[in-house]
N, C-alpha and C positions, 0 to 999 in steps of 0.2 A: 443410588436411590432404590427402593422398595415400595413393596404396592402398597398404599395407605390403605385405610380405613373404609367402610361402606356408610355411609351417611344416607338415611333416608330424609326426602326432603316432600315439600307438597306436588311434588309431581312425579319422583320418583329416587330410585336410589343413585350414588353414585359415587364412585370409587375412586380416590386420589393419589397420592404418592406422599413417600415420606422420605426426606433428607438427612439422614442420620448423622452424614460432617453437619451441616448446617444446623441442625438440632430443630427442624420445622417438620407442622407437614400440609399439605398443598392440595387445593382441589381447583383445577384450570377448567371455563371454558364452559361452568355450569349455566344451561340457561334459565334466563328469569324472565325473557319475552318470544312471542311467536315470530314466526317471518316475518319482517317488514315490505318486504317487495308485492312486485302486483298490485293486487286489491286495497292492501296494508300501506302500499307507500302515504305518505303526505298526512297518514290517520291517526290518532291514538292507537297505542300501542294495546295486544290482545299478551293476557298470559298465558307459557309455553305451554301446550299440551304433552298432557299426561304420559309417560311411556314406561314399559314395562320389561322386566329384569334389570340389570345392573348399569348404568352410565359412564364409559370411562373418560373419566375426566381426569386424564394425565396429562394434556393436549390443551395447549392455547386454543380459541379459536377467534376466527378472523377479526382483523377490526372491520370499522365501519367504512364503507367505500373511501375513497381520499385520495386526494394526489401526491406522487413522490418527489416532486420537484428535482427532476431530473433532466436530462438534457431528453430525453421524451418525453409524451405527453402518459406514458405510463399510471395509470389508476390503479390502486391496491384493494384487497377489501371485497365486502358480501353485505348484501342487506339484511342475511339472517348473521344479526351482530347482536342480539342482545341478552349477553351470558357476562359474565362475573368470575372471578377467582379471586379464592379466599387464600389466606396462606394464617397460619398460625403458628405459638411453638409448640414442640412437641410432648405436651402434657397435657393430664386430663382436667385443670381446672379452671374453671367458667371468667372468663376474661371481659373487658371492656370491648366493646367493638369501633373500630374504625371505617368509614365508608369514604373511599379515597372517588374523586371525580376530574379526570385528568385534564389538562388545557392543550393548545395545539390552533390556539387564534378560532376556537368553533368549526375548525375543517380538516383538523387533523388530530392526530392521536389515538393512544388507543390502553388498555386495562394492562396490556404487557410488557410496554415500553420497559426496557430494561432498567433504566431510573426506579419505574415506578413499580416494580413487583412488589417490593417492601416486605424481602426478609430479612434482612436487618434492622430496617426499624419494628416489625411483628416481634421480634425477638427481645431486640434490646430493651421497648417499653411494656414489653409481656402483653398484648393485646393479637385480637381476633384482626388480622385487614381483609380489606373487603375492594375490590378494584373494579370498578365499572365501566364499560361500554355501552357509549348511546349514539342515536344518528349526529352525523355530523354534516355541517354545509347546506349544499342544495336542499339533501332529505333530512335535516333535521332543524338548523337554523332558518328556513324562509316560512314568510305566514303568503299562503299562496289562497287564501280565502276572497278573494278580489277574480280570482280566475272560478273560483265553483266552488260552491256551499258544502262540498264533502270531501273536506279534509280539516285539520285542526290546527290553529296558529304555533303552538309550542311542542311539535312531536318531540326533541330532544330532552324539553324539562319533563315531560309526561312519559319518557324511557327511565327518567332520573327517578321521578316519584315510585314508577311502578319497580324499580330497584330498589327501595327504602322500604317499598310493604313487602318483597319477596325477603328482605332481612329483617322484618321485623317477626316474618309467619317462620324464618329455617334457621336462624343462625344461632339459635339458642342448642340444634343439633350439631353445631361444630362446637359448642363450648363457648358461644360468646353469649352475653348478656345484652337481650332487647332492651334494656331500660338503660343503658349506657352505651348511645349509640353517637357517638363522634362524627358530623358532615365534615370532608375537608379536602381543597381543592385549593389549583393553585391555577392564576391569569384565568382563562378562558374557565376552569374549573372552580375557581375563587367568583368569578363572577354568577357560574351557576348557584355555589355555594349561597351567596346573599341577596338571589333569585329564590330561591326554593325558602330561604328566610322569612318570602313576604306572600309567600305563596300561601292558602288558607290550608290545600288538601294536605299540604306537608305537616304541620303543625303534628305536634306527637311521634314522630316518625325517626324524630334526633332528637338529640337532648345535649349537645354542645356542638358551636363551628367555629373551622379554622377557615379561614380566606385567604389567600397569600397573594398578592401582586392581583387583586382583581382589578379588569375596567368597567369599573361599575356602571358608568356612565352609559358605557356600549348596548344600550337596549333599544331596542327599533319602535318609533315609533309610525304612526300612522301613513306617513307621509314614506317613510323610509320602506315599509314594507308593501306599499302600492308601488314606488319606484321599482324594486330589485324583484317583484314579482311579475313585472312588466319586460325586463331586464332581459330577467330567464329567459320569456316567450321569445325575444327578441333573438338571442343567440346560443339556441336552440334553432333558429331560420324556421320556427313557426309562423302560422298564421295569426293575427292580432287576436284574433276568436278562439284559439288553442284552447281548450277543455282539460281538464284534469287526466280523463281517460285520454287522451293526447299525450299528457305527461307520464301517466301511468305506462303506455306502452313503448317509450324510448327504453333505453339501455341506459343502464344505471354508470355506466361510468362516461355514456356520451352526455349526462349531466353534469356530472361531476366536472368533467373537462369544457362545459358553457358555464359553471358559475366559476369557474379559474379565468375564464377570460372576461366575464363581463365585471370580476373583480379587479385585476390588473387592467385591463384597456377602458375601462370606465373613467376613470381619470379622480373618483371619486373621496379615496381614501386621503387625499390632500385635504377637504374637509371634513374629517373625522366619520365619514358616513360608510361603515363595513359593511358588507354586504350582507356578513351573517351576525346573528344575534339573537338571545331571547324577545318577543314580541309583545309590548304590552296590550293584552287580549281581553282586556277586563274580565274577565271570567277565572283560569287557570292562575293567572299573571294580570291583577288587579287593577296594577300601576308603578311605577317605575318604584326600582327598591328604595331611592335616596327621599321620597314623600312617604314611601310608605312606612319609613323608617323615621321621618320625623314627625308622622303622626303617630307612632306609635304602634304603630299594628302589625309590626314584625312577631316573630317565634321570640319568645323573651327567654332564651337560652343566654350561657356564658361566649364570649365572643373573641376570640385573639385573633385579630388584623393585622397586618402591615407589609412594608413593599420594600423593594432593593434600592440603593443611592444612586444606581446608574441604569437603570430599565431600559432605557432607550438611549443607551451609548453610543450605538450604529448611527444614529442620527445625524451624528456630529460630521460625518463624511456627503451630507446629504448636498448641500448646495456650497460651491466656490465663493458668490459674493456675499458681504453682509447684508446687502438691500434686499437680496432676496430671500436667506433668511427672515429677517424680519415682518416681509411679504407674507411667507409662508406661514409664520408662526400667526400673524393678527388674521389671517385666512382661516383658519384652522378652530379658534377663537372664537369667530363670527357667526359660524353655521350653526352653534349653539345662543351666543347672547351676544350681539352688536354694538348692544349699550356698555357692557359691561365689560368686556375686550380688551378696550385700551387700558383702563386700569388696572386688567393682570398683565398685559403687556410690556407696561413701566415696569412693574416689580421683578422683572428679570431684564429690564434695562435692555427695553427694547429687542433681547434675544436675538441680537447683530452678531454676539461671536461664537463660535460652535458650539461650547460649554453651556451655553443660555440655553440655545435652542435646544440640546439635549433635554435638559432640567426643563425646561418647560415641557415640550414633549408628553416625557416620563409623566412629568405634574398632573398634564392634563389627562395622560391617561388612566395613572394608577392613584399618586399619591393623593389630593386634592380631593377628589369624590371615595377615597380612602378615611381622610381625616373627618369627611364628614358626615360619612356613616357611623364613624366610631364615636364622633363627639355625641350623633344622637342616639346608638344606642345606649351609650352609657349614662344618661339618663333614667332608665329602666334595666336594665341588664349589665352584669358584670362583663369590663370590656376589659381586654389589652392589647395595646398596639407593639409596634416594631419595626426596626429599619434594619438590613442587615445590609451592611459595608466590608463584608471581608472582598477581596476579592486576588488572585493570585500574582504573582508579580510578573509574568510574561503578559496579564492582560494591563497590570499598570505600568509598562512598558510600552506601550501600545496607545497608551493615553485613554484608556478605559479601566473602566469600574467594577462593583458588583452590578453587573448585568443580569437582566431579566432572566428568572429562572434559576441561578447559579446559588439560588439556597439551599436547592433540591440536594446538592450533594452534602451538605451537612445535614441535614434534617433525616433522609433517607441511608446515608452516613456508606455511601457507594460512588465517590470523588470520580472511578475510572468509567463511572457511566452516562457523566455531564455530556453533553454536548459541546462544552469547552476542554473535554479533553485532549485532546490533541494541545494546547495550550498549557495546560495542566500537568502535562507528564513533562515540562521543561523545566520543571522546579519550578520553586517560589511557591510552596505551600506550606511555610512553615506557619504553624499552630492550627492546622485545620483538624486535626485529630483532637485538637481540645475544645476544639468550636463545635464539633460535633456531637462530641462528649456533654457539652452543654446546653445546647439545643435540643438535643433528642431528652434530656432532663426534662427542660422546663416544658413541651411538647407534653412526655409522657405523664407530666404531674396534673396537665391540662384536662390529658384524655382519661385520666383513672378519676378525676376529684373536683376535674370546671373549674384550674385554677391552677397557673405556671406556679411556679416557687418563688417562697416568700421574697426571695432577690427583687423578683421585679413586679413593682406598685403599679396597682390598677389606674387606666386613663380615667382622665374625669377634671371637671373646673378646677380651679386654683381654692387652695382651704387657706387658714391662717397659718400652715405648718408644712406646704408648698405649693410651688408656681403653679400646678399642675401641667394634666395633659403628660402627664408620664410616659416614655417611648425607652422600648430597653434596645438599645443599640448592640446589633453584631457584628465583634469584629475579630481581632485577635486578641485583644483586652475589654472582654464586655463591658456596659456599662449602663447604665441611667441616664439619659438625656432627658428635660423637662421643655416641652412647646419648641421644639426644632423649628427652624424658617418659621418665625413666630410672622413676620413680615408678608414673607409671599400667602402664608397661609388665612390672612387677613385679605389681602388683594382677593383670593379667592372665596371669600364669604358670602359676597351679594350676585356671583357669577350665578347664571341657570342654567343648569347641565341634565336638566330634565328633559326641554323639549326641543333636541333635534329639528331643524331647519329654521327659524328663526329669520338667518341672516341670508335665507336664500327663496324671496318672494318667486320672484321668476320659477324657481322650480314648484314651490307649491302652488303658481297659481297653473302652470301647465299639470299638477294633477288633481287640480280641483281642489285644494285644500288651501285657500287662504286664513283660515282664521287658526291665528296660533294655540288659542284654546283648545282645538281639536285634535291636533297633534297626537296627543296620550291615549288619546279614546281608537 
């Protein structure tokens, strides 16, 4: 490598590096927000001040605090997290830009994750990437506005936004194009993705998104964010009265390591109720994306969605008997819509043998409130969906699938930096080099034009001339499927996956919130 270039940006210059094997060049680590600790914790995010002679930014810098899940209780990470690294190829012509937003279940992750640097896909689709860090977890996922009026419900999507104006105000000085600016994330990032969709201050700020594997669902409502900011206080071994300035002056990683425990010993994620998530605030975040999307009032951008055939394959080892699977699963169900439960219930035949309860699972987290954002924006907005099913042959060995996340290595087209590597390097990867070859196509025709290739027909009702509901299947032999699980995805129609607690009076009436209507507010 060699010293890149000096890029003057709105706060100052700063200098990156150039890969001449790899044919990129690289700018790590620039920031786009002030310190978040101290004063800043819990707040809207301030942008970075100004500084003067040259910035080097050859250097990742930190991610956001997080745990390693380690045989210690080890916390990684700085709350002065919020910087970016672009990577581009190595010419001077003004490109489409990408703004990648990483996932990591809302507590983990980070802009540099070796997956995600994205010079090979920078390259391959000829585009500007753009790779972001924002708070994660305690300091970024909780609406702690129930403890003191001075702090803001969504610091993580309001780290996001204020990334999309620092590329809309600099990235025209790396040679991308502000007016072709690509949102795109995938799980925890795919959900912020069709967060920030419905969000009002985003509007103009993208002009195409990808979503990949989102739980769209996973939005905190009312009830959710008075619990888990009660939680905190709790195990942190505060006083019930703890104040903001109380939380402000703990250590950032003896937080980190009381929302790791009040998430695992909470006992809560059996009911689908995470601890972290965006907060609908009515303000920032108006209302849950899946109303806000079927009233219309999303970003009316081009939109390619879709999820993996085995998300939650790990699941399948979750419980020995059937009875309690099927426990588990109609529990799980409940906490959302009571009424409507048993009905998705049947449609995976009770989810008594591992397979089901996978496929449900997965259903409820990703696919399901997947098909049903896609079916309502394509209504108003050019949509495409997808399922990709490749998956290696040491994992269907194993009696697993395409697992959650395992498209990243095709689409990023960097196989030895999955997380299923170690799996992956045992062989059984044949045709992943042309699956990749084909994805990162239909990806980059997306991000240069709002629009995969002519191969695969846009989702949408059934016409005189197909079924519709068009889904381009990835595998080793691509292809066109038209209303996949036309069956389950029916079951799931009248389900309500909006308002969180529902099926759990006792808890809302122990936090004062009995009326279900109030949930969202």
């Amino acid at each position: 490598m060699s010293t890149g270039p000096e890029i003057a940006t709105t706060a100052g210059v700063v200098r990156g590096l150039v890969d001449e094997e790899l044919g990129i060049r690289t700018w790590r680590g620039v920031p786009f927000g002030a310190d978040a600790s101290g004063p800043r914790r819990f707040s809207a995010p301030a942008p970075v001040q100004p500084w003067r002679g040259v910035r080097d930014a050859t250097q990742f810098g930190p991610p956001a605090p997080q745990p390693t899940y380690s045989w210690t209780d080890k916390v990684i990470g700085d709350e002065d997290c919020l910087h970016l690294d672009i990577v581009r190829p190595d010419h001077d012509e003004q490109l489409p830009v990408i703004v990648y937003l990483h996932g990591g279940s809302f507590i983990m992750g980070s802009s540099h994750e070796r997956m995600l640097r994205g010079y090979h896909l920078s390259r391959t689709v000829d585009a500007v990437y753009v790779s972001v860090n924002f708070r994660l977890g305690v300091l970024g996922y909780l609406d702690l506005r129930t403890i003191g009026e001075d702090c803001v419900a969504n610091p993580a999507v309001r780290d996001q936004l204020l990334a999309l104006e620092w590329v809309q105000d600099n990235i025209a000085a790396f040679g991308g194009d502000p007016d072709n600016v690509t949102l795109m994330g995938e799980s925890a990032g795919g959900s912020a993705v069709t967060t920030l969709m419905g969000v009002p201050a985003a509007v103009g700020l993208f002009h195409r998104a990808i979503a990949q594997s989102p739980p769209i669902a996973m939005m905190h409502s009312r009830a959710q964010a008075n619990l888990w900011a009660r939680e905190l206080v709790y195990h942190m071994a505060l006083p019930r009265q703890a104040t903001l300035a109380d939380l402000r002056g703990e250590d950032a990683a003896d937080l980190v390591r009381a929302g790791q425990s009040m998430m695992w010993r909470g006992g809560e994620l059996m009911h689908l109720n995470s601890c972290y998530a965006p907060t609908i605030d009515g303000s920032v975040v108006p209302d849950h994306p899946l109303t806000l999307f079927e009233a219309g009032e999303q970003a009316q951008v081009p939109l390619l969605i879709g999820t993996n055939s085995d998300e939650a394959g790990f699941s399948k080892y979750f419980y020995l008997r059937t009875s309690a699977r099927s426990r588990a699963a109609l529990r799980l169900l409940t906490a959302f819509d009571p009424d409507h439960a048993p009905r998705v219930l049947e449609a995976y035949d009770g989810a008594t043998e591992r397979s089901q309860f996978a496929e449900l699972l997965a259903d409820a987290l990703f696919w399901s409130s997947s098909v049903r954002l896609a079916t309502a924006h394509a209504r108003t907005a050019p949509t495409w969906m997808y399922r990709f099913d490749y998956a290696p042959a040491a994992l269907r060995w194993l009696g697993l699938g395409a697992m959650h996340s395992l498209e990243l290595s095709a689409i990023f087209g960097d196989p030895g930096a999955s997380r299923a590597n170690g799996l992956t390097r045992l062989g059984g990867m044949e045709g992943i080099d042309e699956l990749t070859e084909t994805m990162q196509y239909h990806w980059g025709e997306f991000i240069r034009h709002g629009r995969p290739g002519p191969e695969w027909p846009a989702y949408g009702p059934a016409t005189d001339d197909t079924p519709g509901r068009a889904t381009a299947v990835f595998d080793e032999t691509p292809r066109v499927v038209y209303d996949p699980k036309a069956a389950k995805r029916r079951a799931w129609e009248d389900y309500r996956m909006t308002d969180w607690g529902n099926g759990r009076p006792e808890l809302l009436e122990e936090l004062g919130l009995m009326v279900s209507t109030e949930l969202g507010r």
